[in-house]
Every structure is written in structure tokens, then in C-alpha cells.
ROZA-640925 format. One record per atom (N, C-alpha, C): x, y, z. Coordinates in pm, whole numbers, plus 50000, padded with zeros to 5 digits. Example, Ala and Ser with C-alpha at 12.3 -4.5 7.8 and 13.67 -1.06 7.14 Angstrom:
<atoms>
513194943150780
512304955050780
513204967050780
512854977550708
513674989450714
512905000350787
</atoms>
This chain:
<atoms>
942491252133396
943711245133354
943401230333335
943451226333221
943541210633195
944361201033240
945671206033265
946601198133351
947451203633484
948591203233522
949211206733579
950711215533515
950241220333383
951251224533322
951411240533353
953001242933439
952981255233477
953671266833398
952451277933395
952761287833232
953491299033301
954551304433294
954921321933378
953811332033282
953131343133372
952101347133273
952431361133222
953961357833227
954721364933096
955821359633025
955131352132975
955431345632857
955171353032700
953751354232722
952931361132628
953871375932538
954141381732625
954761394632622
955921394232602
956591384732668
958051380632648
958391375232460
957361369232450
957421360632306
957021372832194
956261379532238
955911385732160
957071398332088
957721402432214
959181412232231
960041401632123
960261388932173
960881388232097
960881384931920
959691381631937
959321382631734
959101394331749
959421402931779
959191416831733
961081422731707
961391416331774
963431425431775
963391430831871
962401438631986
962491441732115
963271434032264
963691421232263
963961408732352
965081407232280
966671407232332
967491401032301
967641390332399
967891377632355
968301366532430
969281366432514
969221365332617
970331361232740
971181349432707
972311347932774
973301329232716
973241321732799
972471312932777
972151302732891
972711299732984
972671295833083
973741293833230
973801279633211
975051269633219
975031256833229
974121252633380
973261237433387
972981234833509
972931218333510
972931215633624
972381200233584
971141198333720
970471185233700
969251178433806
969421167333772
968611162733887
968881147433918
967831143833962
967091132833875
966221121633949
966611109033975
966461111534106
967161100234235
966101098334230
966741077734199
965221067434212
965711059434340
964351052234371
964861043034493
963451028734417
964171019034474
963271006734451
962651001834521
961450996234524
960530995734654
959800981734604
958740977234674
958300965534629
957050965834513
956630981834478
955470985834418
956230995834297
957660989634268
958420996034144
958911007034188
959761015534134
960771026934136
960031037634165
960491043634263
960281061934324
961191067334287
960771081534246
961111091434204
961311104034356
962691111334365
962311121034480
962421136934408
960891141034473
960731156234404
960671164834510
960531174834431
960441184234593
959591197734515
958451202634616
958021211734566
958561225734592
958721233834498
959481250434498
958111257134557
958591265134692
957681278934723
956941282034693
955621283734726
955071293134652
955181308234594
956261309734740
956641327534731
957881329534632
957821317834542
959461317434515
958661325234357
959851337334291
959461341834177
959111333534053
960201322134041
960031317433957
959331299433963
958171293533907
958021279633950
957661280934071
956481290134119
956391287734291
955061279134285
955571272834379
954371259434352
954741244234285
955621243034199
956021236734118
957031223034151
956411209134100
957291197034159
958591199134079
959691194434131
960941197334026
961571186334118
962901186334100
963961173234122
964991180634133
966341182834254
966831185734317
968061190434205
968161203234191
969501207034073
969771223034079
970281227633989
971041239834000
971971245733883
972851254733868
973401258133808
974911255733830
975321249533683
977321250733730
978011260533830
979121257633901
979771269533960
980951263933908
981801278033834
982561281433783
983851274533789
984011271333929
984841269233969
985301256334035
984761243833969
984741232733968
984741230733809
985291237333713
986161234133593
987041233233618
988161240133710
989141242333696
990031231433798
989561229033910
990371217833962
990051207533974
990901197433947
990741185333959
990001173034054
989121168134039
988571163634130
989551146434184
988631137534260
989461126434252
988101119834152
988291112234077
987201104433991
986801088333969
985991089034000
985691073533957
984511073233892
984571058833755
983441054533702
984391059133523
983381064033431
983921065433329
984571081133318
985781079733265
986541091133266
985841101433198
986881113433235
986381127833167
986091126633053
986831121532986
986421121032792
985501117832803
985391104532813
984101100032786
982771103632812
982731114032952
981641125832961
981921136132914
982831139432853
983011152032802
982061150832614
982361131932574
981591131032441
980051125932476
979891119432560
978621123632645
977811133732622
977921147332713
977771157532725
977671168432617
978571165932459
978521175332397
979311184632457
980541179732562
981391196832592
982701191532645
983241197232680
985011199332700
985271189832842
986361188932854
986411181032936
986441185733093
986651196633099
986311203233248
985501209633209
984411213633144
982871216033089
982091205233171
982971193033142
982211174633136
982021177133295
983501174733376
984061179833544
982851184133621
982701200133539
981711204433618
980241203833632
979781202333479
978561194733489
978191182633569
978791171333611
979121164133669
978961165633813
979741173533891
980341182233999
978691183634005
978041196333912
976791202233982
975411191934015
975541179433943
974721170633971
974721162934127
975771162234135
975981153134230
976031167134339
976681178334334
976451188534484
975201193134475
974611197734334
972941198934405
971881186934478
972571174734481
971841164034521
971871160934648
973331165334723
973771169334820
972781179734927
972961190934801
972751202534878
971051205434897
970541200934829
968861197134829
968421182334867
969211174934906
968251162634925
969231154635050
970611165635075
971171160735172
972141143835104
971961139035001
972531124834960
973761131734833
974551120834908
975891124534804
976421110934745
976461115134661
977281105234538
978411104234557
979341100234646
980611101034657
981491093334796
982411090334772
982741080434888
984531083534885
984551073635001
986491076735020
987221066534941
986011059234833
986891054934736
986251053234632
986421042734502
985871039534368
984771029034426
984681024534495
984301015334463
983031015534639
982891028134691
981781028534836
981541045634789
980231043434896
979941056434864
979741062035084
979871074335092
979601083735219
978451071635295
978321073235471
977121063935503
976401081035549
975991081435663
974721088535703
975351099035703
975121112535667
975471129335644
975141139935695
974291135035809
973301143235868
974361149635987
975361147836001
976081151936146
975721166036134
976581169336240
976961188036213
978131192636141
978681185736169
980231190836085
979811187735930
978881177535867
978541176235744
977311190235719
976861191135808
975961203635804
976741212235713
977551218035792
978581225935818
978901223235646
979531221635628
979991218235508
979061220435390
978021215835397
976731215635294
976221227635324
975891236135440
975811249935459
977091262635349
977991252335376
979101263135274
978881261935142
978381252135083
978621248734920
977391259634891
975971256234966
975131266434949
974871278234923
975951284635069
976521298035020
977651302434942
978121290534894
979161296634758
980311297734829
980441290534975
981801300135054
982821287235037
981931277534937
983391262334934
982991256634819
983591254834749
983361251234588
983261236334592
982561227334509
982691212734558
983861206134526
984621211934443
986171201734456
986901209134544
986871218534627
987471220834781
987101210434875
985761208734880
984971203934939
985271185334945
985561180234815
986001167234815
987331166734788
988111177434800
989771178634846
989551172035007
988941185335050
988851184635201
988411171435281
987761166535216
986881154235270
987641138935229
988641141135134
989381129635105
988361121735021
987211125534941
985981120734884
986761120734738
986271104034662
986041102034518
984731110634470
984651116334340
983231116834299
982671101934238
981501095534231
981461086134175
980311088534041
981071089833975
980571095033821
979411080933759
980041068533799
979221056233736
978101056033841
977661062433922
976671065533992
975421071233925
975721077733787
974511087233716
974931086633588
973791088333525
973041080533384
972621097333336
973171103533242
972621113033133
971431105833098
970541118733087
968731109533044
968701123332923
968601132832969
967891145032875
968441158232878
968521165432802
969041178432799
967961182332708
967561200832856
966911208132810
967251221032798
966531231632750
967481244732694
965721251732697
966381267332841
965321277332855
964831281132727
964021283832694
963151294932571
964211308632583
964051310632416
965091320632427
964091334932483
962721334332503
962051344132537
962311344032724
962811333132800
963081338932927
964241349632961
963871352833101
964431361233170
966131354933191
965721341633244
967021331133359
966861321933237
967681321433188
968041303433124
969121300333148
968471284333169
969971276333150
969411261233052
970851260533056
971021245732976
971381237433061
969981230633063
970301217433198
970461201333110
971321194633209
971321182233164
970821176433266
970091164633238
969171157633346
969811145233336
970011138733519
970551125233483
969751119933555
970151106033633
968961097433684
970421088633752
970031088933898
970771081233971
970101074534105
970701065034160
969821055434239
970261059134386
969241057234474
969871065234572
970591051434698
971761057334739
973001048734753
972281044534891
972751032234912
972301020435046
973101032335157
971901028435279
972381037835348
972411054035414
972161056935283
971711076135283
970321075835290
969981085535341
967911086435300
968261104135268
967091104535183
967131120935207
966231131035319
966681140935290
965901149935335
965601162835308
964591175235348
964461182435243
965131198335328
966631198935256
967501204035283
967431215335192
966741218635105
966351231434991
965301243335091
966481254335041
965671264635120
964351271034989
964601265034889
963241268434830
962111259534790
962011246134850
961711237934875
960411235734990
959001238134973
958651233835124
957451223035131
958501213735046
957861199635055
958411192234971
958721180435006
959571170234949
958701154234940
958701148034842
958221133134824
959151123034753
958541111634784
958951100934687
957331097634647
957571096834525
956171092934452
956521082634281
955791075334310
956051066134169
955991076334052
956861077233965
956531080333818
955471081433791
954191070833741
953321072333688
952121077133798
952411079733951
951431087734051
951511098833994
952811106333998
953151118733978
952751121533869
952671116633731
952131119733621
950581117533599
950351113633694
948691106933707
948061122033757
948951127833861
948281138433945
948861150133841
949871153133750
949911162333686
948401164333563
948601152233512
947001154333434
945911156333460
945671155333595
944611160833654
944161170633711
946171181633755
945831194933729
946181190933886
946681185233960
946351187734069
948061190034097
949231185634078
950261186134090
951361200233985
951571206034020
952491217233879
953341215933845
954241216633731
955611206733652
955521219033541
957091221733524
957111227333452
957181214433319
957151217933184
957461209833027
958391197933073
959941201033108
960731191033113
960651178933231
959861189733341
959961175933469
958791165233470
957751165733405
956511158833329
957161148033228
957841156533131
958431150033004
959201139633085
960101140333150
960951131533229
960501122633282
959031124633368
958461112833428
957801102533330
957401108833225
956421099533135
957621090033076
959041094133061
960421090433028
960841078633136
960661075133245
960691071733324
959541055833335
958541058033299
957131045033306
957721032933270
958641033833161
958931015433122
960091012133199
960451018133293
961551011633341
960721006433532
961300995733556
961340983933647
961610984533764
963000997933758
963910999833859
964731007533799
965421014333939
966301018133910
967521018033813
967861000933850
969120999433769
968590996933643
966980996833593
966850992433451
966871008733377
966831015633438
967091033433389
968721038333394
969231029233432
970511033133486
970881027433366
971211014433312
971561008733229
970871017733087
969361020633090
969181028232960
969751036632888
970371045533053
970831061432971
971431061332928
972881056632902
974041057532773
973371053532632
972381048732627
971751051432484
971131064032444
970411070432541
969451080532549
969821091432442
969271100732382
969731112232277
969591121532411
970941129832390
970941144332470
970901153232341
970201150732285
970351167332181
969041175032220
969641188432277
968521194732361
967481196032270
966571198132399
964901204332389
965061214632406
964731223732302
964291239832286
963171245932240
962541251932272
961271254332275
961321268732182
960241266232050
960311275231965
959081284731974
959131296531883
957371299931872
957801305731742
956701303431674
956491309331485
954741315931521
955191328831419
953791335331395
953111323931300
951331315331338
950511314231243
949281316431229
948781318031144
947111320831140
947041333531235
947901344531257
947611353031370
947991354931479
948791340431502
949171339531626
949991333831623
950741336531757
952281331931809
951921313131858
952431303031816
952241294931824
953711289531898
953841284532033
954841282732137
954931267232111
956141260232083
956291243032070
957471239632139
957511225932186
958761220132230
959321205932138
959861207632020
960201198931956
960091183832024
959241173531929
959251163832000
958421161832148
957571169232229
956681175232291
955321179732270
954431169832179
953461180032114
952401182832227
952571181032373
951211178732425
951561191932525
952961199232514
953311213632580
953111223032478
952221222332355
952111232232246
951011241932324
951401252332272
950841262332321
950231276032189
949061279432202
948641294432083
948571303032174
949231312832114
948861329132221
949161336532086
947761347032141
946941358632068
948201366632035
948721373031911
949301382731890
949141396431977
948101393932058
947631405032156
946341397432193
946181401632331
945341397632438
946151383132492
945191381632554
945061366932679
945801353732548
946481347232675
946611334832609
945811321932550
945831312932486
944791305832460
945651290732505
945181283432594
945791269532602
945181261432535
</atoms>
């Protein structure tokens, strides 16, 4: 392996099913992630966390603390602060409790994997230390699905604080996987006060590492990233700090990354628009070729 770029090693077969009409595509699951930066005296950290090895999918693999929408944080109202629903709803490319919950899943998977929450008992503060038991307690339920996060910041008398996180990128599974989703990636700073910790049960190892470490050790093969969490860090190098990424993202293009494959010369040729260094050739049959 030349880098740290991690392949599922059915892919091959998967791609192939589907230029054939054998593979119908699954409909993506909405999700969002979050890279929480912190500022230090040697420039901006990044916090990752490595997935399982035993885990099916990405075991082994650095990623950044996220998840999939739950359903059920469209529908009620949260308390809000920062820029209103519209305005993430034209953001986002989606509806306005589409906007809600995308939103919602950024900030509870950040919670629920890194233990730090975006959110306070008003507009304008955010939660101090979270670690109690009764916060346990609570972050134990969202996990298991047994408290939805706008129960959860009903219950708690909690604002969400939306001007807390910066849209950076939206990416979109290969229509040849099993699990896709359509993730939006934001970038938020991690609030005075909170530290994290590594609260992911598929998780069994957690860092802060500079941007360009982490991309230093992916090219060398020694670190594993899937396409988008690489792409993100190299996305990441010109900024200073935190708040100079924070301020970027309302410019940023979210028009997803989707990853194509066309038969040429023989072979299935795998691309990520705008990505040329995740291109990939695999044999119409046999072994892959990186």
C-alpha cells in the first residue's frame, strides 16, 4: 500500500454487479461529522478517533466523531441559536427540519463520541464539564436511541448553538456500497472548558493531532482514512486556527462528492470527482490494481 488509503476488498465485485444491472443502489441515509479543532501554540488540532479493528466496516480507520440522522429530531422543535433554520436549510441544500436535524446529528454525535456538546442554557454560553453521572446517563440514552436529542435539550433546558459549526464538505457513499449515507461535514472549535474524551464504543483510540501530522502519517501508509477524512485534512492546512476555518466555511461549495466508476481500456476505472489522487483501476476480473 502506498498510502494509508482504506479499500473494503469488496469493492471490486460490488462495482462490477453494478455495471453489470446485478447491484441495485440502496438511498442514502442522511449523516453528519464533525471536526472539532482546538488551538494550541504549534497551530490547530484536529480530534480523531480510530474505529475497531473488529468493527465490519473501516476497522482500523482514523475518522472524526459522526453518525447518521435520527428521524426524529425533524420533527420537534428545538430551542436555537446562531443562524436560523432557513438559512441552514439554503446552506444544506434541504428543508428546513431536514436543516434541524442535520444540525441536531452533528452536534449529538459530538456529544455522544467525544463526550463535548455544543450547546448551553442560552445563545450566547455553552454546557461547562459533562462528565457527571446524571450527564452519563443521558448520553448513554441518546446512544441507545431511548432519548432523541430534542427530548434531550427539552429536558435539559439546553439552546442548540448552531453558530458554533461551519459546513465544510458534503460527501455521498458510492452507489456500489452496502451502507450509504450522505454526510455533511462541518468544523467546529472545541468550547472553553469541555475537553473530550473517547466515549465511542467503536472507537479504541482517540487523538488530537495537527492536520498536516495526520496527513503526513496517512502518506506514509502508516495511519488509515477512508477518501473523505484525508480529503478534509489536506482541506484544513491553510488555516491558522480554528476561528480562521470557522470564518471560511460559509464560502465553502457543499455540492457533494460522489464517487463514480466507467468501464476503460478493460477496466472498471473508480474516481472521486475533484479527488484525482483516490483514483482507482480494477480488472474487469481478477485482483485490484492501485
Amino acid at each position: 500500500m502506498a498510502n494509508g488509503q482504506w479499500y473494503p476488498p469488496e469493492w471490486p465485485d460490488r462495482i462490477r454487479a453494478l455495471a453489470d444491472g446485478s447491484l441495485t443502489p440502496v438511498t442514502p441515509r442522511r449523516a453528519a461529522t464533525v471536526l472539532l479543532l482546538k488551538d494550541t501554540a504549534d497551530g490547530p488540532f484536529v480530534h480523531m478517533l480510530r474505529r475497531r479493528a473488529s468493527m465490519a466496516f473501516a476497522g482500523g480507520a482514523y475518522a472524526y466523531p459522526g453518525g447518521g440522522v435520527d428521524p426524529r429530531d425533524d420533527d420537534r422543535r428545538v430551542r436555537w441559536a446562531g443562524p436560523p433554520r432557513a438559512w441552514w436549510a439554503e446552506r444544506l441544500g434541504v428543508d428546513e427540519s431536514g436543516a434541524q436535524a442535520v444540525v441536531c446529528a452533528a452536534v449529538r454525535e459530538t456529544y455522544e463520541e467525544a463526550g463535548v456538546l455544543l450547546a448551553g442554557p442560552d445563545a450566547e454560553s455553552v454546557v461547562g464539564d459533562t462528565t457527571g453521572a446524571d450527564w452519563e446517563a443521558d448520553r448513554a440514552a441518546l446512544v441507545a436511541r431511548e432519548l432523541s436529542f430534542a427530548e434531550f435539550l427539552d429536558r435539559r433546558g439546553l439552546v442548540l448553538r448552531s453558530d458554533l459549526l461551519g459546513a465544510w464538505t458534503r460527501w455521498i457513499t458510492p452507489e456500489f456500497e452496502a451502507r450509504r449515507y450522505d454526510t455533511f461535514f462541518f468544523v467546529a472549535a472545541l468550547p472553553e472548558g469541555q475537553r473530550t474524551r473517547n466515549a465511542s464504543t467503536e472507537a479504541d483510540r482517540t487523538v488530537w493531532i495537527r492536520p498536516e501530522d495526520a496527513a503526513a502519517g496517512y502518506d506514509r501508509g502508516e495511519l488509515l482514512m477512508m477518501p473523505p477524512t484525508i480529503a478534509t485534512l489536506r482541506q484544513l492546512l491553510p488555516y491558522g486556527s480554528a476561528a480562521e476555518a470557522l470564518v471560511a466555511a460559509p464560502a465553502r461549495d457543499l455540492a457533494p462528492v460522489l464517487a463514480t466508476a466507467r468501464l476503460e481500456d478493460g477496466e472498471i476505472v473508480l474516481s472521486w470527482p475533484g479527488h484525482e489522487e483516490f483514483t482507482k483501476h480494477i480488472p474487469r476480473t481478477g485482483a485490484t490494481s492501485v
